[in-house]
Every structure is written in structure tokens, then in C-alpha cells.
N, C-alpha and C positions, 0 to 999 in steps of 0.2 A: 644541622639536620632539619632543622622546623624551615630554613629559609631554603632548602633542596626542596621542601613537601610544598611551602608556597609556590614557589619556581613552575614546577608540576601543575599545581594547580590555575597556575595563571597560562601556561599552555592549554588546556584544555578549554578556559575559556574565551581567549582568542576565536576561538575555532564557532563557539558558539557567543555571539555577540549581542549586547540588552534590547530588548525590544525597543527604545527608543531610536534604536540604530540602523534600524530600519528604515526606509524610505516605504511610503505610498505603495510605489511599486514593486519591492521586494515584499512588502506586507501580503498583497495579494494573491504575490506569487506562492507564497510562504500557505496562504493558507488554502488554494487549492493544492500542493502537496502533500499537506495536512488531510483534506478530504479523500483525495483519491489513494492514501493510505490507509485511513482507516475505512476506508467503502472494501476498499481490495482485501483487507484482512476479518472484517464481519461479514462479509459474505457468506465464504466457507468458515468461521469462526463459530458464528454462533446464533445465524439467522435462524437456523430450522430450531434451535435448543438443546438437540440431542446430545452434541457435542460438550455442551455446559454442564449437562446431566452424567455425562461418563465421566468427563476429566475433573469435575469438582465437587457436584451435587453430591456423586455414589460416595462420598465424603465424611457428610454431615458438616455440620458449623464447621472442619476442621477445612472442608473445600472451597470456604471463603480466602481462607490463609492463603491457598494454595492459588488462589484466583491475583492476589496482591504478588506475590513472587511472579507469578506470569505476568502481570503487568509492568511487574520495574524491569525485569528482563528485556521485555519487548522496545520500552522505554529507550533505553539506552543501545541494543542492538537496532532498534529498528533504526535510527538517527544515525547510525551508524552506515548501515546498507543504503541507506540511501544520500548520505554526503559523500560514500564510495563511488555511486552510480555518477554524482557531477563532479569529483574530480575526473571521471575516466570519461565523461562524456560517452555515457555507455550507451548501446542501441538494442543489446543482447549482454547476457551473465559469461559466455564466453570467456570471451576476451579477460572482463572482470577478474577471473579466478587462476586463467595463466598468469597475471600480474600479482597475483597477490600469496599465490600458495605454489606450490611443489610442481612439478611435472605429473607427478604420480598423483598427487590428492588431486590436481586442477581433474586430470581425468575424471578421476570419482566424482568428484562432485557434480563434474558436466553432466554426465552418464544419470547422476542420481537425479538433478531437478531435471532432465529432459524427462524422465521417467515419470517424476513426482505430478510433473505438471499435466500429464497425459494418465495418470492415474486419479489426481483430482478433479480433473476435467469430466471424466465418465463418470465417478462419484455424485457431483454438482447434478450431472445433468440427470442423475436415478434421482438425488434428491428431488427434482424438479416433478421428475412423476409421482413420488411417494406425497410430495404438498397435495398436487390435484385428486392423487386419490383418496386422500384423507377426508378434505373437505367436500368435495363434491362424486368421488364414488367414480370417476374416471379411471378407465385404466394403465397403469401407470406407463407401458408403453407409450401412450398417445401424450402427458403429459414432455415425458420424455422429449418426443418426436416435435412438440410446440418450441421446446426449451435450445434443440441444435439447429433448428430452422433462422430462429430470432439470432443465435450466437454466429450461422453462419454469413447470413445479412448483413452486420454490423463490423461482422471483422475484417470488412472488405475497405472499410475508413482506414487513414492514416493514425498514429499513434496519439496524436493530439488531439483528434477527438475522441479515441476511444477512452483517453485520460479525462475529458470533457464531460464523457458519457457519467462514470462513474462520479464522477466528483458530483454532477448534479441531481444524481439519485441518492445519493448516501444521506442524506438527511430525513429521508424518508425510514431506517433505521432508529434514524435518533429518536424520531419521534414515539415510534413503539416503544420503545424500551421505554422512555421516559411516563408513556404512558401508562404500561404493565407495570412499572415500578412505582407509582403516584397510587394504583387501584393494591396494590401491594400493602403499602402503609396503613390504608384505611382498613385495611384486616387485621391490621395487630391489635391487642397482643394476640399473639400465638403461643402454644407450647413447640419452643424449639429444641427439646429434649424429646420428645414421642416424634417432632416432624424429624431428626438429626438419624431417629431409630428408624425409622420408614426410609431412608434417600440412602443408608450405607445398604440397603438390600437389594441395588441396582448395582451391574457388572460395573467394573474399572479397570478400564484395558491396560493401566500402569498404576502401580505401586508402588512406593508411598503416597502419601497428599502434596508435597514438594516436590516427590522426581517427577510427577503427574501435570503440574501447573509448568514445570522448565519443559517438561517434554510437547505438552499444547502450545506454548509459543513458540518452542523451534518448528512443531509442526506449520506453523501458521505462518514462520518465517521462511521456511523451506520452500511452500507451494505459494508465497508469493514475491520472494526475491528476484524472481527474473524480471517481471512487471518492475518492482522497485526499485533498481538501477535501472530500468527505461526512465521510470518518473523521473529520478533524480538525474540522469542524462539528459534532462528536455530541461534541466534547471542549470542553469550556468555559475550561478553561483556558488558555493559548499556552502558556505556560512548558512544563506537562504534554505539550502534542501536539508541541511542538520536539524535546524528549528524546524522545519516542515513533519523530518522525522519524529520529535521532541514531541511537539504538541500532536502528531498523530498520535503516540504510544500512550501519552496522558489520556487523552480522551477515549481512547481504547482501550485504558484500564479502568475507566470509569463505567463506561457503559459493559463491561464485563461484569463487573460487582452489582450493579445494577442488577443487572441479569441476572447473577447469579443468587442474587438474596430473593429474588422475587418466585425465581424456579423450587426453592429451596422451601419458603413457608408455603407455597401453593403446592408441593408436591406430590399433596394426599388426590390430587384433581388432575396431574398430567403424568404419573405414571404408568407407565408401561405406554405409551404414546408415542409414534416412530417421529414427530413435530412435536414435540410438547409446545412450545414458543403458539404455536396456531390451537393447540388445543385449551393453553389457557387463557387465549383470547375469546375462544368457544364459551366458556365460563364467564365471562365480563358479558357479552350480549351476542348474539347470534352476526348483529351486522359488523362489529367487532372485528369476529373471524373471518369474514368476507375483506374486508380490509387487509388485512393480517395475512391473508393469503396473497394479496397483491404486493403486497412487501416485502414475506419472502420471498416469491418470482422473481423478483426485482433483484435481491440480494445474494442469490443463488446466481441471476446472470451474472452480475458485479464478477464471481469466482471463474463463472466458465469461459465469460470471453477475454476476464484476462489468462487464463491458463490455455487455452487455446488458441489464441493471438503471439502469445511468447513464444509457444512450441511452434508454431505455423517460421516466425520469427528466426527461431532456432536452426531448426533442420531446412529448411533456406538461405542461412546466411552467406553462401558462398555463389548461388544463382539466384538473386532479388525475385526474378522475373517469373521463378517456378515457388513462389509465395502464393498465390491462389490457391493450385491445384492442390499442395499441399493440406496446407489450411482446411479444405474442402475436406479432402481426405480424411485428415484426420478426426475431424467432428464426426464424421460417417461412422468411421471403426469404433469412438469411445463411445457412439450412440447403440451400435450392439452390444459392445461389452455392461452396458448400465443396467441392459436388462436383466443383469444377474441378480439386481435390489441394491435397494440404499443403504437397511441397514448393515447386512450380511458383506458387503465393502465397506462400509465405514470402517468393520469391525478389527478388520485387516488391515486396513491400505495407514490409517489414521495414528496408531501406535509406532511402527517399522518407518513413515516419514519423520516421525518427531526424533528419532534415535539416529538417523543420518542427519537430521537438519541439527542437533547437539553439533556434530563434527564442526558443517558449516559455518553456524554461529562462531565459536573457537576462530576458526578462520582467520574471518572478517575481523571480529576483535582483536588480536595480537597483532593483525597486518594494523589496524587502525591504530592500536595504540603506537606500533613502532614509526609508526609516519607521519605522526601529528604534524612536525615539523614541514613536510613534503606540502602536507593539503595547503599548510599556512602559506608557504611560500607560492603555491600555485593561486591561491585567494589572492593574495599582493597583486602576480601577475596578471588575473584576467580585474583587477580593478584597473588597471595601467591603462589595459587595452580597452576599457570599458570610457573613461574621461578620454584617452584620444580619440575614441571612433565618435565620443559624443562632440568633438571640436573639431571633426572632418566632415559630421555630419549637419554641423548647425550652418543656417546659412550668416549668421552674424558675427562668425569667426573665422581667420584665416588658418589654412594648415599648411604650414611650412614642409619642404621636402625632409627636413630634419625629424619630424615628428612621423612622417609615412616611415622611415624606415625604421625609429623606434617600435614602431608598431610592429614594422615587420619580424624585427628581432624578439618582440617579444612572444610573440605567435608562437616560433620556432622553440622557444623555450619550454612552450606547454608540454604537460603532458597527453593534451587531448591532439588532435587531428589539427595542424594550424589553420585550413582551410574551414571544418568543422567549427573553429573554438569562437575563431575571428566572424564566418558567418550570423553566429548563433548571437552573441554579442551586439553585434552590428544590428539585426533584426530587430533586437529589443531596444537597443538604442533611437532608431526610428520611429518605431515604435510611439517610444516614448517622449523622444522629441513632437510628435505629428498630433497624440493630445493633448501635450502643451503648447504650440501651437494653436490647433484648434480653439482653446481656452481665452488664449490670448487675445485670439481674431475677435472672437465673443464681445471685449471690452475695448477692444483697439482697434478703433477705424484705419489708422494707417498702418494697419497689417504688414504692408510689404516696402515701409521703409526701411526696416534691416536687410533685407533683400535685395533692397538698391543701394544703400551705403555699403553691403561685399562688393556690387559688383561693382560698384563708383571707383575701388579700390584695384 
């Protein structure tokens, strides 16, 4: 029994491998996956604070608990959807859920994040006016109308940069929070008994404190799974996009709690507040919130142009070339529907995604757990193809015709696209040869003696 429970256990960590195991270059990789996961999930998460305010604050102390279950949740599902995304080499969630679920549930759940994402989307972009009207008295149309403009500009980029986009704004998050949690401490103590009796007099769109926290991260997992198997698609690896997942869900349970302890003693100061997040930056210093509004915008985009790049994505995946108009489209229609307000959608749209994304979650989990096996074997494979493409590709080694067809054979074996699998590989293989190289050149005047001793050969 205890050496079946080890057995088990040493499957699973195959799949995720020690940080030492890592290369340089899977480091990297590893932690812009890491960014553009958690940018893509604090966006609509928990930039504005309202969100933190309903599903944990209206709590009391007990909404902290319910804030660590949402994080170990996220933790382990997120890691998950996104080592699914690079084994399937996914470009769209599609494909992803006829492979891994039912005929009948693939549909639902198609049906549910096409919806989800197009529902969030208009959400973000109300949020976007309710920021500007807050702090500056704008009306939330026009806010609105800044916020589809900028999302529809940007999603006219390829996927690699819009993964670029976000990864390099997401630390701009960090920062807040670390810093409304820093100006947090310096207030205690507090009485968190009278603050505990004030935060449960605020709505809670689910009940309990724990179906509350599992239903915020499926919510959060729902409206950005489609992005998520993109990221993890543009990641070749599983091992690499697992840990990606890993350390995104860590850090995203951190800056959750964060958040959430800080919303929770300051509560008496951003109640009833449609931004609390901006209002108790209001409270710290005037210029603060000036600030504070530029980082929501920011984090509010992070949500709409990945929700409305996956749908654009989506409902063109069968004519590429009618992606524009789409696209376009779409931003139009969920920019009138936002004008019905932020919170009066939130109120709706945000409880009803978490109770379909429960489903999804489920899923992906059982399909993960039953295939551990599969990814393993597929990680063997694209390492095969990863050392011959790099000894096809160096010029200081020769490649035998016996090794091109190994390669080919093993392409064929993928589960991704052999063209796709071997491209993608290749690409990074070069890649990475080309700044090692470079490197080299740096110290080694006779750069292109292995260059002449291939071809001497």
C-alpha cells in the first residue's frame, strides 16, 4: 500500500520537475508564463476590489479562510490548464475539451466559455467606466468608449505579443497591493471583531465562506481558460507550462490575502464603494489614487483584451481571415451592452460563471489526473526532438540521415500537430543556439572555425 501511494506520488512529480532542472532558458520561459497568468487572472480578479469585497470580505475574518481555499484551488487547477494547453499545443479551448471530455459536456462547456468570455468582456469594459467615474466624475460611457478603443487596437497583434502585453504590465499590480498592504500593517492594531461585524453587512452573491472562495476561482478559472491553453500552447514544454501554472496560482494566492486582509481592516473607509481598491488608495494620499486609477485601467485591460482576443479567436477558428471583423464586432456589441453598469452585471454575470466553471474545473482535473502517464510520455517525446533539432541545427555537428527520420518518426508520434510541434521546437532551438553563439562570438575571435571544420567535413 505505502509503496502504491509512493509510486503515485513520484508520478506526479515527474511531471513537475526541481527548480534546479531547469535551464536558463526554461527559467524564463517558465516565468513569463508565471506573469501572464497571474496578470490574466487579477485583472478581472480583483483589481477593482469589489470582487474581494463580495466573495470574501462580506465574510468577516472567516473570508480570509475562504480567500486560502481559493488559492490552493487555483494552485493546482491552474497548473493544470495550463500543462493541458502545451500538451495539446492548443491555439483555441476547442479542440482542448473534445479531447478531454464527453461529446455532450465538450459542447457545454464550448457554449459556456464562448459566452463567459463575451460576458466578462462587457463586464471589464463597464468596470473601466465606473474607475473613471469614480475618481474623476467622468461619465461612465466615455470611460467605457476609451477602454474598447485601446482593446480594439491591440488585438489586432499576434498572440505573442498580446501574451508580451500583459506579462509586462502585471507587476504593476504587484506593486499596489504590496503597497496598500505595507500602509495596512502600519494601522494595526485594529479591532477585528467590530471591523468582522461591519464587512458581513455587505451582499455575498454565494454562500458559505468556502463554497464562496471554490466558486471565485472557478469563476476566475472559467473567464480565463481560453487565454490559458493559448499561453500554455505557445509553451512547448508541459513540465515548463506546469511550473508556470504553479508559481502563477502561488503568487496569486498571495496577493489575494494580501488584498484581502487589507480590504478587510480598512473596511470602515471603502464601504459601499463600487472600486473600493481605488477608494482606499483615496485614503493613503490624493496622488495615491491618481496612481491607483492608472493600474486599475491597466488591469481591467489585462481582462478585456484577453476575453476578447480568445472570442475574436474562437468564433473564427474555421475562416482565420474573418478574425478582424469579428474581433471588431464583438468589442462594439459588449461596449453597448456595459452600459447597463458595473455593478448591476457583476451582480449576475460573476456568481452563475463560478457554478459552470465548478463543472470545467472537474474536467480538466479527472482528464489530468487519468493521463499523467500521456503528458509524461509526450515530455520524453518533444525532449527527443528538442537534442536532434538542436544537433541539426548546430553548425559544429553532423546530422546523419538516420537522425532526420528519427525525428520524423517522432513528430508523428505527438499529440500535437507534427508540423506545429516540430516548428515550435525548432524555433526555440535556434533561437537558443543564436544567443549562444552570439555569447561566444563575444570571447572567441575564431567564431567561425566550427563552421569551417562542418564544412571541411
Amino acid at each position: 500500500m505505502q509503496s502504491s501511494i509512493l509510486g503515485r506520488f513520484a508520478d506526479f512529480r515527474h511531471l513537475f520537475p526541481k527548480f534546479e532542472e531547469l535551464s536558463p532558458v526554461n527559467a524564463r520561459k517558465t516565468l513569463q508564463v508565471t506573469l501572464a497568468f497571474v496578470g490574466l487572472l487579477v485583472g478581472a480578479g480583483f483589481a477593482t476590489g469589489q470582487e474581494v469585497v463580495q466573495y470574501f470580505i462580506s465574510f468577516g475574518t472567516w473570508g480570509l479562510a475562504g480567500a486560502v481555499v481559493s488559492g490552493l484551488l487555483m494552485i493546482a487547477a491552474g497548473a493544470v490548464i495550463i500543462q493541458i494547453g502545451s500538451y495539446f499545443m492548443a491555439d483555441e479551448h476547442r479542440a482542448v475539451f473534445r479531447s478531454v471530455s464527453h461529446p455532450v459536456a465538450s459542447k457545454f462547456l464550448d457554449i459556456s466559455v464562448t459566452l463567459t468570455l463575451f460576458a466578462m468582456g462587457f463586464v471589464m469594459l463597464a468596470g473601466a467606466g465606473s474607475t473613471l467615474e469614480q475618481q474623476f466624475g467622468l461619465p461612465a460611457w466615455i470611460g467605457s468608449a476609451i477602454m474598447v478603443v485601446i482593446v480594439m487596437l491591440t488585438g489586432l497583434l499576434n498572440v505573442n505579443k498580446v501574451t508580451n502585453i500583459i506579462s509586462a504590465v502585471t507587476p504593476l499590480i504587484f506593486v499596489a497591493v504590496i503597497v496598500v498592504f505595507v500602509y495596512t500593517m502600519m494601522q494595526l492594531p485594529v479591532d477585528f471583531g467590530s471591523v468582522s461585524e461591519l464587512a458581513v453587512q455587505a451582499d455575498s452573491p454565494v454562500t458559505p465562506w468556502w463554497l464562496s472562495g471554490i466558486n471565485y476561482t472557478c469563476m476566475a478559472l472559467m473567464l480565463g481558460v481560453s487565454m490559458s491553453l493559448v499561453i500554455g500552447g505557445n509553451t512547448t514544454n508541459p513540465r515548463v507550462a506546469g511550473w508556470g501554472g504553479v508559481l502563477g496560482g502561488v503568487v496569486y494566492t498571495i496577493l489575494l490575502l494580501m488584498n484581502a486582509v487589507a480590504l478587510l481592516v480598512n473596511y470602515e473607509s471603502v464601504e459601499g464603494s463600487d472600486i473600493p481598491m481605488l477608494q482606499l488608495f483615496e485614503t493613503i494620499h490624493p496622488v495615491a489614487a491618481l496612481c491607483m486609477v492608472f493600474v486599475t485601467f491597466i488591469m481591467i485591460y489585462n481582462t478585456c483584451i484577453s476575453m476578447f482576443y480568445a472570442l475574436g479567436r474562437r468564433l473564427s477558428v474555421n475562416h482565420r481571415n474573418r478574425y478582424v471583423p469579428v474581433f471588431l464586432g464583438t468589442c462594439v456589441v459588449g461596449y453597448f451592452i456595459s452600459l447597463i453598469g458595473f455593478g448591476t452585471l457583476m451582480s449576475y454575470v460573476y456568481p452563475a460563471i463560478g457554478y459552470v466553471g465548478m463543472i470545467m474545473v472537474i474536467v480538466m482535473l479527472v482528464w489530468w489526473f487519468r493521463s499523467r502517464k500521456k503528458i509524461e510520455g509526450e515530455e520524453s517525446r518533444r525532449d527527443r526532438m528538442r537534442a536532434l533539432l538542436t544537433m541539426k541545427e548546430s553548425d559544429d555537428k553532423d546530422f546523419p540521415e538516420g537522425h532526420e527520420k528519427r525525428l520524423e518518426d517522432t513528430a508523428e508520434q505527438s499529440t500535437a500537430d507534427n508540423e506545429t510541434i516540430t516548428g515550435a521546437i525548432d524555433k526555440e532551438v535556434v533561437s537558443s543556439l543564436s544567443k549562444k553563439n552570439g555569447k561566444n562570438g563575444n570571447t572567441d575571435s575564431s567564431g567561425t572555425s566550427a563552421s569551417s571544420s562542418k564544412d571541411s567535413h
